[in-house]
N, C-alpha and C positions, 0 to 999 in steps of 0.2 A: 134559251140554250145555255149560258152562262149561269145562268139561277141553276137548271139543273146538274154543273158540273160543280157548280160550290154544294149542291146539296149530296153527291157522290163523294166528292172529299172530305167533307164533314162527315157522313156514314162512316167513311173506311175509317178515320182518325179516332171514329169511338169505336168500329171493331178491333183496333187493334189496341187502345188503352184498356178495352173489356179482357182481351189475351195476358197482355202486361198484369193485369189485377190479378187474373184466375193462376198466372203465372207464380206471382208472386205470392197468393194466398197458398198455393202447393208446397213453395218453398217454405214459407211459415208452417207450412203443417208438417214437412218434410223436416224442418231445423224440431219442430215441437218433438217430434216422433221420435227425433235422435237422442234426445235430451232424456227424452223416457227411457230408450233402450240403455243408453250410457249412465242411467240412476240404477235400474236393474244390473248390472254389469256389476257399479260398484257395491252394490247390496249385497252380490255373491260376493262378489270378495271381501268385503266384513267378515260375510260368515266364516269364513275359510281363515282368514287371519284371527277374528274371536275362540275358533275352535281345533288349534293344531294341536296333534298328539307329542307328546315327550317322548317316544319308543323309541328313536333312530331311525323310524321309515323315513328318508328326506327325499321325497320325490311327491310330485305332483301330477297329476294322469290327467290327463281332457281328451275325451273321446266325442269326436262329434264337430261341427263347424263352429266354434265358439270366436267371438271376436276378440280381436289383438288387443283388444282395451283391457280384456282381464288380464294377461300378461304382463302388460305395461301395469294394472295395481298391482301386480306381486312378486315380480322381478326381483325386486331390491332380497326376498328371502334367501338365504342359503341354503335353499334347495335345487336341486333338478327338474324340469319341465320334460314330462314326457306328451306328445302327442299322437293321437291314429284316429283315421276315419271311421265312419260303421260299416262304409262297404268291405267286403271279403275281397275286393279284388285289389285295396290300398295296399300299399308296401307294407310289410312286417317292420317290426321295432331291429334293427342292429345293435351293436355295442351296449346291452342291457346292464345297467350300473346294479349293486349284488345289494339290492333294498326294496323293498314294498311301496306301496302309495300310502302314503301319510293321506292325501285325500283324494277320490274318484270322483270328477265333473262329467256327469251325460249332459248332453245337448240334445234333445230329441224333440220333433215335431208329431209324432204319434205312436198309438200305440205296437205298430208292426214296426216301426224304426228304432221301437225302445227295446224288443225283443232281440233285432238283430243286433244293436249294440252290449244286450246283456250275452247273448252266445256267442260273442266275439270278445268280449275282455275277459270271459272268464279263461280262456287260456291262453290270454297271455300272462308273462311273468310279473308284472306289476302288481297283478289281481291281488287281491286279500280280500278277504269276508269282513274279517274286522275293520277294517279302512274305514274312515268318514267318508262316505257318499253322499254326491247332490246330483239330485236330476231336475235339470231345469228343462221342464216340460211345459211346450206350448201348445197345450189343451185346454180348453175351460174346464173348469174343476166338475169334475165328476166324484161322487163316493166310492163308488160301485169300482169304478174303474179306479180309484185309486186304492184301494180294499184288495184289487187285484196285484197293482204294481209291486205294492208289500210285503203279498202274500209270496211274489215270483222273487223276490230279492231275499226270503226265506228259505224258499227251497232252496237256494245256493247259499244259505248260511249264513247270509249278511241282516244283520240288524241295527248298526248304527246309521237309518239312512234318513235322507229328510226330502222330500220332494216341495218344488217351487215353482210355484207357477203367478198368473198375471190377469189383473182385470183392468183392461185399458178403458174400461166405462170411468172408472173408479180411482183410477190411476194406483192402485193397490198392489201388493204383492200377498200369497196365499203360502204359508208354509207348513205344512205338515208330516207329523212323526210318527210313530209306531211301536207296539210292543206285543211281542207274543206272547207275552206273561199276563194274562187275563185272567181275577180271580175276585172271587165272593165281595175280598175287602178292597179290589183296587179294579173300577172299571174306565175305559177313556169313553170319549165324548160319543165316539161313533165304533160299533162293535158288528164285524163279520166272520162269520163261522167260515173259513177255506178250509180248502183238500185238493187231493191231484184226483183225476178224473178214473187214471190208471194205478194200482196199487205198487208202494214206494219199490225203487228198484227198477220200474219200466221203464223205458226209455219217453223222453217230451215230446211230444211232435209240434204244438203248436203253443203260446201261451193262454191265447183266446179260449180253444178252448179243453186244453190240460189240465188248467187252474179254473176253480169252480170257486165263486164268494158269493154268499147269500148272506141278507143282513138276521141279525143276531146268531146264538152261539149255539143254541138245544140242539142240532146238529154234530157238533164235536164234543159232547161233553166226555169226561174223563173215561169213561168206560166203553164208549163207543168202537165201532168197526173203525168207524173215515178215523178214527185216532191213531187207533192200534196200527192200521193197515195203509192208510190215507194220505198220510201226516195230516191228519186233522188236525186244526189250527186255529182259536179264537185270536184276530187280529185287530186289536185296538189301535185306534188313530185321534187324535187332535189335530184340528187344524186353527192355526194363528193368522190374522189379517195384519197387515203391516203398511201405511202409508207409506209413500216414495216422499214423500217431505218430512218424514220421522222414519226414516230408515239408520238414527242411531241408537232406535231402540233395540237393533238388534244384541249389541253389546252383553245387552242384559237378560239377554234369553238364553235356557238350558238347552240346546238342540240334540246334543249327542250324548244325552244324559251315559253314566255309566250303568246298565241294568241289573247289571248282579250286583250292585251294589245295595240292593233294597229289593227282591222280589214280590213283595208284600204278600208272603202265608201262599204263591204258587204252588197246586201242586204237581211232583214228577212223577209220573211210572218205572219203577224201579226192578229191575231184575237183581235177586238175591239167593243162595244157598244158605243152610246153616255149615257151617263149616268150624268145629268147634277144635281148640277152645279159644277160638280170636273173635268168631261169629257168630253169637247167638239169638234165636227169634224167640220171644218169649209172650204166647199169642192170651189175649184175655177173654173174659168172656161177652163183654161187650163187641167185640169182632176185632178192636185195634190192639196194635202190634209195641213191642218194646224190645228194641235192640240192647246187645249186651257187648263187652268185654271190647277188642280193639278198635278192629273192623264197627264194630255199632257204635263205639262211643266217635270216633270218626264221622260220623255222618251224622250220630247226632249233636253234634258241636259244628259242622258245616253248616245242618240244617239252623239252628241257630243264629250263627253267623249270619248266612245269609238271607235268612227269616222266606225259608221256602218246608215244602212237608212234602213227606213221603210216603206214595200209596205202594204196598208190594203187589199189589191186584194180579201183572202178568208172570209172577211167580207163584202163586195161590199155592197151585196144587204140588209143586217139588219141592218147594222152599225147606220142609221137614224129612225130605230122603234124603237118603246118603248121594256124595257127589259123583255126578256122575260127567263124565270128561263129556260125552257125546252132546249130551244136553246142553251143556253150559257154554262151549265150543258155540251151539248154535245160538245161544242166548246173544254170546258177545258178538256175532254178527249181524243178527238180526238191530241188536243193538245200533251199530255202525249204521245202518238202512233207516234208524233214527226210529224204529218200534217203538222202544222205550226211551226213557231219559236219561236214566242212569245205571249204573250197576257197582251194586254196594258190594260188593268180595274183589280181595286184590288181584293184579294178574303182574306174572311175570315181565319182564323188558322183552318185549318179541326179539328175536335175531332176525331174522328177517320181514320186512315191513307187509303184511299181507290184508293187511285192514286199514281204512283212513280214519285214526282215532288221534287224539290228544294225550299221552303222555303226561304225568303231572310228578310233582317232585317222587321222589324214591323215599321210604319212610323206614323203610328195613333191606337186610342186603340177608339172600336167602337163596334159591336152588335145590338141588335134588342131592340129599345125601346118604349116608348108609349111619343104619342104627345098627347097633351090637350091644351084647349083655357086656356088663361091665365085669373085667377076666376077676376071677379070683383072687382070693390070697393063699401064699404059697409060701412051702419053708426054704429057703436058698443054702445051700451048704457051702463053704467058701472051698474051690479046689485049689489046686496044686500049685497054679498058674496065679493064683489069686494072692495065697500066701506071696510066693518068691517077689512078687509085686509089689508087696509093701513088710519085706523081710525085715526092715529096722524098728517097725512098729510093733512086732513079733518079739521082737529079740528084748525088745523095752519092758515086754509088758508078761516075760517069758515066765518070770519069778513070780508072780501075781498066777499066772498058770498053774504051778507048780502048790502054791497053797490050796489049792480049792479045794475041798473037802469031797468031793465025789467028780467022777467022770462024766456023770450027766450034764453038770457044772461047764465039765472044760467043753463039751460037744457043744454047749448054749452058744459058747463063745465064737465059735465060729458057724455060727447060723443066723437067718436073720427068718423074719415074718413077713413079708410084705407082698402088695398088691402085684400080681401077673402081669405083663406088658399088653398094655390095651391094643385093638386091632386099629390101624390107623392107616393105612394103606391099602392100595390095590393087590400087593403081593400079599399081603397079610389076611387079605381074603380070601384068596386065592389058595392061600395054603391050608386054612382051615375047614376047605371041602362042602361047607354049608350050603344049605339052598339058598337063595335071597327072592323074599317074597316083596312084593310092591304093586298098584295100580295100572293098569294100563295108560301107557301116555307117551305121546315124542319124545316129555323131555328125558325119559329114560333109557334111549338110545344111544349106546357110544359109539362112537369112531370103531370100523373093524381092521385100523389100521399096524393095528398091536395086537399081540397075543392077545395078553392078561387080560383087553379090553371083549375081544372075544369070547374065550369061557366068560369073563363077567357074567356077560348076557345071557349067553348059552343056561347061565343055571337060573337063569330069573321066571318068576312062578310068578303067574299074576292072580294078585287076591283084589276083590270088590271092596276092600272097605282098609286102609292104611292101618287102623285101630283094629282088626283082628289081628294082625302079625303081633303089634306091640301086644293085646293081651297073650298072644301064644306065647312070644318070650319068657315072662313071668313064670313060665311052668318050665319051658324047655329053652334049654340056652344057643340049641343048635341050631341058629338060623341068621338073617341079616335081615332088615326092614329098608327098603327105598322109602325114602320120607322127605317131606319138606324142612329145608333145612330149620326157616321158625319154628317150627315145630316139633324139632325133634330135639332142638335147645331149650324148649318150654318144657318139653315130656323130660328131659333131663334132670331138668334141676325139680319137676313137681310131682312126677309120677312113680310113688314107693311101693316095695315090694312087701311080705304079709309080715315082716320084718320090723318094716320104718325106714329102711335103707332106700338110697336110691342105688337103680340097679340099671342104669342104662346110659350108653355110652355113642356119641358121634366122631367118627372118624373124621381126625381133621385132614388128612390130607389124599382122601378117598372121592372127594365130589365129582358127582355123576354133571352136574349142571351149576355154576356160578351164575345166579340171576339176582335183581333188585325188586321188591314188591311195593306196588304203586298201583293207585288207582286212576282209572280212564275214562277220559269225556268224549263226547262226540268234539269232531274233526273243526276249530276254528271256533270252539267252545265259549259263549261272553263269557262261561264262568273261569277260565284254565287260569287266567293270569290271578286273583284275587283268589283263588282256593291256591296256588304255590305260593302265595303269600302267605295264607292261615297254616299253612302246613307245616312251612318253612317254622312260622314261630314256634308252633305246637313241638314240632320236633328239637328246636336249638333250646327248647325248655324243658325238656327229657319228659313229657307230658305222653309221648308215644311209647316208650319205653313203659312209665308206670303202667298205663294200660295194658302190655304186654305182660308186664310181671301181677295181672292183678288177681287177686286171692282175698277167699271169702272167709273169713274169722265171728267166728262169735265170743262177746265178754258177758260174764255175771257181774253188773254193777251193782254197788252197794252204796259207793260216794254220789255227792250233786252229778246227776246228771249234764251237765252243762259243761262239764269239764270234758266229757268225750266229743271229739272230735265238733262240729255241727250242732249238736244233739239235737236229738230226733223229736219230731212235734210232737209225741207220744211215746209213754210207754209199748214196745211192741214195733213200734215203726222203724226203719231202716235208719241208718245215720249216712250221711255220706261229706264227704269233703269236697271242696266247691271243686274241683276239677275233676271228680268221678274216679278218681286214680283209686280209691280203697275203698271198701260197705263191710259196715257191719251191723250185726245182728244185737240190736242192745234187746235185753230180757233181761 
C-alpha cells in the first residue's frame, strides 16, 4: 500500500515536470518567435528610413494591424503618423494634415485582404501613386500571385512598390520589385504578360479575377488588342533573399529605383497630328518616322533624355490629315483611359478640369487670336487742328516755306506717308465689317455678355483647315483669321507676300482665348517630375524659342568646309548644330 502511494507520487511529480518542460520549451519557442517578428519589424523600418523621399510629403500611412514596435523605430522622424484598418466599417481619417504619404505600409494576410485594403486607401486623402509602398505580406511567395499583386498596383498608377515577405524555414526575408518598362535591351528575372479581363474604362469587380498574368510577355506585345484595349502590360519582377542576421544589407539595396530615370530604349504608343509649322512627320521609306521642328525636336530630345522610343502605330492613318478637333478630342481621351502612352502635339491649359492628366511646365503662352492684313500706307495731310497745335513750329519754319520753288514743294510739307493704323481691337473689328473665318472649336466662343462679343461671333465662318483663310488673305484683304496665337506670330514674322513683304498682322488686344501650351502625361506620370526638369532647362536656355524660330537656309560653299557650323560628314549631307536649333543645306 505505501509502495504503491510512493509510486503515484512519483508519477504525478514527473507529469508535472514533463508540463513545466513543454511549458517552458513553448515559452522558448514563443520568446524565439518574438525575436523573429521583432528582426522583421526592424528590417521594415530600415527600408523606410534607407528610402525617404525629399518632396515635402511628411506623413507616413500604415493601413492594416501593424505592431507598435514599428512606430516606436520611427517615431523620432519629423513626420506625421497616419493610421486606419482595412475594414470599411473602421472610422475615417479626421483632421487630414494638407500632405501626401511619403510612404504607404499594407499589412495584409492574403490576397482578398490586400484587395480590400487597396479599394480602401485609394480614396483616402493620404493616397499617392507615386508614394513608396510596402506590402508586408504573409503569403509564402508565390510568382504568379505576385505577378498579379503588381500588376493591380498598376492599374492604379503606383510603381514605386516593393513587396515583403517571410520564410520562417529559413529564417529569411523575400523582397521584391517591379517594372513595367519591359524591353528588347532590359529584361528582369521573372517576366508576365497582365491585362484587365474587361476593357480599360470598365468598372473592377474583383482582383482574382479582373487581372489576368500569364507567364511571359507574346501576349501584350506592342501592337497587340490586350495593349491598345487591355492595358496590356509586360510586368517584370526580381526578387532579393535577405537574411534576418544580415538585415544591414538592406542599406545598400536600390529598392525604389527612380524609373524614368533610365528606360532602357522602351517603347511608347504615341498619338500624333502633323500640325505644321511646330509639327512635322517626315515618314521614310523603310516604314520609320522623323519628327521635325518644335513639337518633334521636344520629343526628340525627351526621348533621348530619357533613352525611351517612340512608335506612332495608333495614329498611322490621321497623323498626315489636316487637324481635325473631333478626332484628336478623342485621341486625348482615350489617351487618359491609358490607350496610348503619350501624345506628342501640345494642348492648351484646360479651364476646367475634365480629364485626370498631368500638366507639365508651360513652354509657350498662346490662345486663340485674330489675324488681319497688315493696313496699308497712306498719305496723312496735316489739317487745321494739326497746324494751330504746333503754330510756333509753323511760324519758325514759315520763311523756309516761302523759298520753295514750287507748291508741290510746300504740299510735301505738310503731308506725311505712312503706315494705316492696324486693327488691334474688338471695336476695330467690328467696324471694319469683315467676315472672320476660323475652325470650329470651344475655344472660339465668347462670352454673349457684351455686344461687340456677340456680332463677333455672329459673323464667324467656319473653314476646315486655319491655312486656307491665311492663303485667301494674300489675295483679299477683306477678311479676319481665328488662329493660334504661336502661330499666327510665326506666320508673322515668316509668311511673305508675292512682294517679299510681310503682310500679316495679330491684334494685340483682340484675344478670343489667353491660354499656355504644354504637353500631358498620364495622371501620376513616373515621367512628370524629370520631364519639368528637362523642360524647365531647355526652356531657361532659349532652346525652345530657337526651335520655334527655326528656318531652313541653304549656302554655296567655296571655303574649308569645316568652318560651317558642324560640318557635314559629306559633301550633300545636312549640317546641323548640336541642339538642332538651325540645318542647313551645304552644296
Amino acid at each position: 500500500m505505501a509502495l504503491s502511494m510512493i509510486t503515484q507520487q512519483s508519477n504525478k511529480s514527473k507529469s508535472v515536470n514533463s508540463v513545466k518542460q513543454a511549458v517552458g520549451q513553448l515559452n522558448i519557442f514563443d520568446e524565439a518567435n518574438r525575436d523573429i517578428k521583432d528582426q522583421r519589424i526592424r528590417l521594415i523600418a530600415e527600408i523606410i528610413l534607407s528610402n525617404l523621399k525629399t518632396n515635402g510629403w511628411d506623413n507616413i500611412f500604415f493601413i492594416g494591424n501593424l505592431p507598435d514596435s514599428l512606430y516606436t523605430n520611427l517615431r523620432h522622424l519629423p513626420f506625421t503618423f497616419s493610421v486606419t484598418g482595412i475594414s470599411e466599417d473602421d472610422e475615417q481619417i479626421e483632421n487630414v494634415v494638407p500632405y501626401y504619404s511619403n510612404v504607404i505600409i499594407f499589412n495584409c494576410h492574403n490576397f482578398e485582404e490586400f484587395e480590400d485594403a487597396v479599394r480602401k486607401i485609394i480614396t483616402l486623402p493620404y493616397w499617392h501613386a507615386l508614394g513608396n509602398i510596402i506590402l508586408y505580406y504573409h503569403v509564402p511567395y508565390e510568382k504568379d500571385e505576385v505577378a498579379k499583386i503588381f500588376f493591380s498596383f498598376w492599374f492604379y498608377r503606383a510603381i514605386n512598390v516593393i513587396i515583403v515577405q517571410y520564410n520562417n524555414t529559413l529564417e529569411e526575408i523575400l523582397i521584391s520589385q517591379f517594372s513595367p518598362y519591359m524591353s528588347e535591351d532590359y529584361k528582369l528575372d521573372n517576366l508576365f504578360g497582365c491585362w484587365t479581363a474587361r476593357k480599360i474604362g470598365m468598372p473592377i469587380e474583383n482582383f482574382n479575377d479582373s487581372f489576368v498574368c500569364v507567364r511571359e510577355c507574346h501576349n501584350v506585345s506592342l501592337h497587340s488588342k490586350l495593349r491598345a484595349n487591355f492595358l496590356g502590360t509586360c510586368i517584370g519582377f526580381n526578387t532579393e533573399t535577405v537574411l534576418l542576421s544580415n538585415s544591414s544589407n538592406i542599406k545598400n539595396m536600390t529598392l525604389f529605383e527612380d524609373k524614368a530615370k533610365d528606360l532602357h530604349g522602351f517603347i511608347f504608343l504615341a498619338y500624333i497630328v502633323e500640325t505644321m509649322p511646330f509639327l512635322e512627320i517626315k515618314i521614310h521609306e523603310n516604314g520609320t518616322y522623323t519628327l521635325l521642328h518644335r513639337d518633334g525636336m521636344i520629343w526628340n530630345t525627351m526621348a533621348e533624355l530619357f533613352n525611351f522610343k517612340i512608335d506612332l502605330f495608333p495614329s498611322k492613318e490621321t497623323m498626315k490629315k489636316d487637324f481635325d478637333f473631333e478626332i484628336n478630342t478623342q485621341n486625348v481621351f482615350s489617351f487618359t483611359f491609358r490607350k496610348a502612352d503619350l501624345i506628342l502635339f501640345p494642348l492648351y491649359q484646360f479651364d476646367l478640369v475634365v480629364a485626370e492628366i498631368d500638366y507639365t511646365v508651360p513652354f509657350a503662352d498662346s490662345g486663340v487670336c485674330v489675324l488681319s492684313h497688315r493696313a496699308d500706307y497712306e498719305t496723312i495731310i496735316f489739317n487745321e487742328k494739326l497746324i494751330l497745335r504746333n503754330i510756333l513750329v509753323v511760324n519758325e519754319f514759315f520763311a523756309c516755306f516761302l523759298c520753295t520753288c514750287s507748291q508741290a514743294s510746300i504740299i510735301s510739307l505738310f503731308s506725311v506717308h505712312k503706315r494705316g493704323k492696324e486693327v488691334d481691337t474688338f471695336e476695330d473689328i467690328i467696324k471694319k465689317d469683315y467676315v472672320i473665318e476660323g475652325m470650329a472649336s470651344p475655344d472660339v466662343v465668347l462670352p454673349d455678355d457684351e455686344e461687340k462679343f456677340r456680332i463677333f461671333t455672329s459673323r464667324i465662318r467656319v473653314v476646315h483647315n486655319f491655312l486656307e483663310c491665311v492663303n485667301n488673305m494674300a489675295n483679299d484683304s477683306r477678311r479676319f483669321c481665328l488662329i493660334d496665337c504661336a502661330v499666327g506670330r510665326y506666320l508673322t514674322r515668316n509668311l511673305l507676300n508675292r512682294k517679299g513683304e510681310q503682310f500679316l498682322h495679330v491684334a494685340t488686344d483682340a484675344r478670343v482665348h489667353s491660354h499656355y501650351l504644354m504637353m500631358i502625361l498620364h495622371k501620376h506620370s513616373p515621367l512628370t517630375e524629370r520631364y519639368n526638369r528637362y523642360m524647365m532647362a531647355l526652356f531657361e536656355a532659349g532652346i525652345i524659342r530657337k526651335w520655334m524660330d527655326y528656318r531652313v537656309c541653304k549656302y554655296n560653299i567655296s571655303g574649308p568646309r569645316h568652318l560651317i557650323m558642324m560640318a557635314a560628314a559629306g559633301r550633300g549631307a545636312p549640317a546641323r548644330d548640336t541642339l538642332g536649333a538651325c540645318r542647313c543645306d551645304v552644296s
